[in-house]
C-alpha positions in Angstrom: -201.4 122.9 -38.3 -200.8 126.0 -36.4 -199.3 129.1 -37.1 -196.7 128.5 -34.7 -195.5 125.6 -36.0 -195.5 127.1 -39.6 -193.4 129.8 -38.8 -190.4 127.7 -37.0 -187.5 127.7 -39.1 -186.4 124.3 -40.6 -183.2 122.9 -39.4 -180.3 123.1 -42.4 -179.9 120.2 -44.4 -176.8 118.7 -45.8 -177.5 120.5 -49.0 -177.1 123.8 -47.3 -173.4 122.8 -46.5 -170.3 122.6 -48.7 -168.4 119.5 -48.5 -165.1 119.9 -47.1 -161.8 118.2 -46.6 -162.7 118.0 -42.5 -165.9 116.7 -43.1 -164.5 113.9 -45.2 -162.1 113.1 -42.5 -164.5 113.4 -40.0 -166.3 110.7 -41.7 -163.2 108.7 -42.5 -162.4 108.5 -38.8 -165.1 107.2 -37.9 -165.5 104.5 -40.3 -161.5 103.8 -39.6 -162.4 103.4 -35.7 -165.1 100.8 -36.5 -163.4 99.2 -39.1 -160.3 98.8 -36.2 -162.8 96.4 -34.6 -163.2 94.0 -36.7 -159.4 94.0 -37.5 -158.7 93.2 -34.1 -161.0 90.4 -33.9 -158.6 89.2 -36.9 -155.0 90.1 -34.5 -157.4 88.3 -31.6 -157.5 84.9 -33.7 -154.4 85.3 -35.3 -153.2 85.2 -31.1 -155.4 82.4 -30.4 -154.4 80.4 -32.9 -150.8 81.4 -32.1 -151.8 79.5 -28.6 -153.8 76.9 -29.8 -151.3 75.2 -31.9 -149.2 74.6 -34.9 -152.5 73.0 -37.2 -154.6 76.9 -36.1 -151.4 78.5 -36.7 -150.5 77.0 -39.9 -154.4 78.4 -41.0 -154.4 81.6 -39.8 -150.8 81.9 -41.3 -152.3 80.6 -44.7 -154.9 83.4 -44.2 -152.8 86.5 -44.1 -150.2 85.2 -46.5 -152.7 84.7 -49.0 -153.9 87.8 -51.5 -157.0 88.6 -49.6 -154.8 88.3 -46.1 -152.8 90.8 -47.3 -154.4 93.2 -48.8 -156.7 92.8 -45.5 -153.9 93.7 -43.4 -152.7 96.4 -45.7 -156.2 98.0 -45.0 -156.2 97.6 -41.3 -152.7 98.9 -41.3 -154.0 102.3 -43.1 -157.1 102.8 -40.8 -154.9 102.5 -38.1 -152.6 105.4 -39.0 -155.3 107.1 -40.3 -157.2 107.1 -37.7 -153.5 107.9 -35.1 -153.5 110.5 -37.4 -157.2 111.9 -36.9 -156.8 111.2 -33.0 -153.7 113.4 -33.4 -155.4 116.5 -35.3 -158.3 116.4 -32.8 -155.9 116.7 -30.5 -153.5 119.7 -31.8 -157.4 120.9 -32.4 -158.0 120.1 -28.3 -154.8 122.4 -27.7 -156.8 125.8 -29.5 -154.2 125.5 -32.1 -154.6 125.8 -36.0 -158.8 125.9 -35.6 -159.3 128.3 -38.3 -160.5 127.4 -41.6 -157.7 127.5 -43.8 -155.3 125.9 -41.3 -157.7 122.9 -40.3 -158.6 121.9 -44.1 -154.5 121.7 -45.0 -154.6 119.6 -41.3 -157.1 117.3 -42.6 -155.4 116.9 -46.3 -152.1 116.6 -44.9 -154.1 113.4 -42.1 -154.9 111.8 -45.5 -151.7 112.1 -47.5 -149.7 111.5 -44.0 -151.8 108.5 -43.6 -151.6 106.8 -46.7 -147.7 107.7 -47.0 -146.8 105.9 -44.0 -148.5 102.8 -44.6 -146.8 102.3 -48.0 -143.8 103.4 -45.9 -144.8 100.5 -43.4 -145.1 97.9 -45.6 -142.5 98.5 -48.0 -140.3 98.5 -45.1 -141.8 94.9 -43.9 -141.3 94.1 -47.5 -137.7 94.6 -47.7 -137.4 93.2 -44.6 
């Protein structure tokens, strides 16, 4: 090998970094977005079966009623205020606005709590209801 190529720095490795609260949402939002997919595909056949008739309907109904259904939904229901949530912070981000440091860690704890407190808001209002 070459002396050139010996004496190029290496490129930082994870290891380097400190995990923070930002890089955890970061990651979050991205898993949340792909997990939105496939929970659509389930609101797409629970549509289609809406459509198809009252035998589809009855199944899909069976589906989301049952144990796994729900706690299915209850998870799509956080990744989609979680990832609102994210969307919103990149945007205040967008706008040059709380940027630093200290202001975009609370940002990114406060997308976390914020998300998971409105979804148990959410469904213990479509509980009581």
């Amino acid at each position: 090998m070459s002396d050139i190529k010996r004496a190029r720095p290496l490129s930082p490795h994870l290891s380097v970094y400190r995990f923070r609260p930002t890089m955890a949402m970061s990651i979050l939002h991205r898993i949340t977005g792909s997990a939105l997919y496939v929970g659509t595909l389930l609101v797409a056949w629970w549509l289609v079966a809406a459509a198809s008739g009252p035998e589809s309907f009855a199944t899909a109904s069976w589906f989301f009623g049952s144990l796994i259904g729900r706690f299915v939904l209850f998870v799509y229901s956080w990744a989609l205020l979680h990832h609102m949530l994210g969307g919103i912070r990149h945007f205040i981000w967008d706008t040059g606005h709380l940027i630093d440091k200290e202001n975009s860690t609370r940002l990114a704890v406060a997308t976390l709590a914020g998300s998971m407190a409105l979804t148990i808001l959410l469904w213990l209002v479509v509980v009581i209801l």
